[in-house]
C-alpha positions, 0 to 999 in steps of 0.5 A: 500500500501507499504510505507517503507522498513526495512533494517537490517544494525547493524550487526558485520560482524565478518566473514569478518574480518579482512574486516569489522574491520573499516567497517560495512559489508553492507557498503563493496564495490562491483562494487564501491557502498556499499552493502546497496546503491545496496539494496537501489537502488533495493529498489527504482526501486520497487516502495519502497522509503521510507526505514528505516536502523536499525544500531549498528556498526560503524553507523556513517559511514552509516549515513554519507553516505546515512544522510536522503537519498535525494541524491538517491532518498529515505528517510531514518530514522535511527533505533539504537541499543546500542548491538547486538540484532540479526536479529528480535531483532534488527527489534524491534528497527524500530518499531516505524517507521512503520505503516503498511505492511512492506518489511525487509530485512538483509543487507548483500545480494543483490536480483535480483527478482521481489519485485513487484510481491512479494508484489502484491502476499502477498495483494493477499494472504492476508498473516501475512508474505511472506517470499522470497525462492530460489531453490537452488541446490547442489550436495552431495560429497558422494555417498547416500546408501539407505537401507530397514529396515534390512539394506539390501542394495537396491540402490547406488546413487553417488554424487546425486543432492538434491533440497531444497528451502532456505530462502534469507533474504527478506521478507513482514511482517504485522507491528503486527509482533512486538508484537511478539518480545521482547524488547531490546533482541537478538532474531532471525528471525527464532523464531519470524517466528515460533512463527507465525505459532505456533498462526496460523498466515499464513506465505506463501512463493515467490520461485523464481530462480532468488534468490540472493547474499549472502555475508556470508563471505570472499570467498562469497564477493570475488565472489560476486566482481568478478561476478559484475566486469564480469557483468561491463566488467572489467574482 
C-alpha cells in the first residue's frame, strides 16, 4: 500500500518574480491557502497522509507553516537541499524517507483527478512508474500546408486543432527509482524517466481530462486566482 507522498517544494520560482522574491512559489496564495496546503489537502482526501516536502528556498517559511503537519491532518518530514538540484535531483534528497511505492509530485500545480484510481491502476499494472497525462488541446495560429514529396501542394488546413497528451507533474514511482539518480546533482525528471525505459523498466501512463493547474508563471497564477475566486463566488 501507499504510505507517503513526495512533494517537490525547493524550487526558485524565478518566473514569478518579482512574486516569489520573499516567497517560495508553492507557498503563493490562491483562494487564501498556499499552493502546497491545496496539494496537501488533495493529498489527504486520497487516502495519502503521510507526505514528505523536499525544500531549498526560503524553507523556513514552509516549515513554519505546515512544522510536522498535525494541524491538517498529515505528517510531514522535511527533505533539504543546500542548491538547486532540479526536479529528480532534488527527489534524491527524500530518499531516505521512503520505503516503498511512492506518489511525487512538483509543487507548483494543483490536480483535480482521481489519485485513487491512479494508484489502484499502477498495483494493477504492476508498473516501475505511472506517470499522470492530460489531453490537452490547442489550436495552431497558422494555417498547416501539407505537401507530397515534390512539394506539390495537396491540402490547406487553417488554424487546425492538434491533440497531444502532456505530462502534469504527478506521478507513482517504485522507491528503486533512486538508484537511478545521482547524488547531490541537478538532474531532471525527464532523464531519470528515460533512463527507465532505456533498462526496460515499464513506465505506463493515467490520461485523464480532468488534468490540472499549472502555475508556470505570472499570467498562469493570475488565472489560476481568478478561476478559484469564480469557483468561491467572489467574482
Amino acid at each position: 500500500m501507499f504510505v507517503k507522498a513526495v512533494i517537490l517544494a525547493g524550487g526558485l520560482g524565478t518566473r514569478l518574480r518579482p512574486l516569489t522574491n520573499d516567497t517560495p512559489k508553492p507557498m503563493l496564495p490562491i483562494a487564501e491557502k498556499p499552493i502546497l496546503e491545496h496539494l496537501i489537502n488533495w493529498t489527504k482526501k486520497s487516502g495519502v497522509k503521510s507526505i514528505v516536502l523536499c525544500v531549498s528556498y526560503l524553507r523556513e517559511s514552509i516549515e513554519e507553516y505546515f512544522e510536522d503537519g498535525e494541524k491538517f491532518g498529515v505528517k510531514i518530514e522535511y527533505a533539504v537541499s543546500n542548491k538547486p538540484l532540479a526536479t529528480a535531483g532534488q527527489l534524491k534528497t527524500a530518499e531516505q524517507f521512503i520505503e516503498n511505492d511512492f506518489v511525487c509530485m512538483y509543487g507548483d500545480s494543483i490536480f483535480n483527478f482521481s489519485l485513487r484510481n491512479m494508484i489502484k491502476q499502477h498495483l494493477v499494472k504492476k508498473s516501475f512508474i505511472t506517470m499522470s497525462l492530460n489531453e490537452y488541446k490547442t489550436n495552431l495560429p497558422y494555417g498547416v500546408i501539407e505537401t507530397s514529396k515534390n512539394g506539390r501542394v495537396k491540402n490547406w488546413n487553417e488554424k487546425p486543432e492538434i491533440k497531444a497528451n502532456v505530462n502534469m507533474g504527478c506521478y507513482i514511482m517504485n522507491s528503486r527509482i533512486f538508484k537511478l539518480i545521482p547524488k547531490n546533482k541537478p538532474y531532471g525528471m525527464d532523464d531519470v524517466i528515460k533512463k527507465a525505459m532505456k533498462q526496460k523498466e515499464i513506465v505506463n501512463s493515467f490520461i485523464t481530462k480532468k488534468g490540472f493547474t499549472d502555475i508556470g508563471n505570472k499570467e498562469s497564477y493570475k488565472k489560476a486566482c481568478d478561476e478559484y475566486e469564480k469557483k468561491l463566488g467572489k467574482i
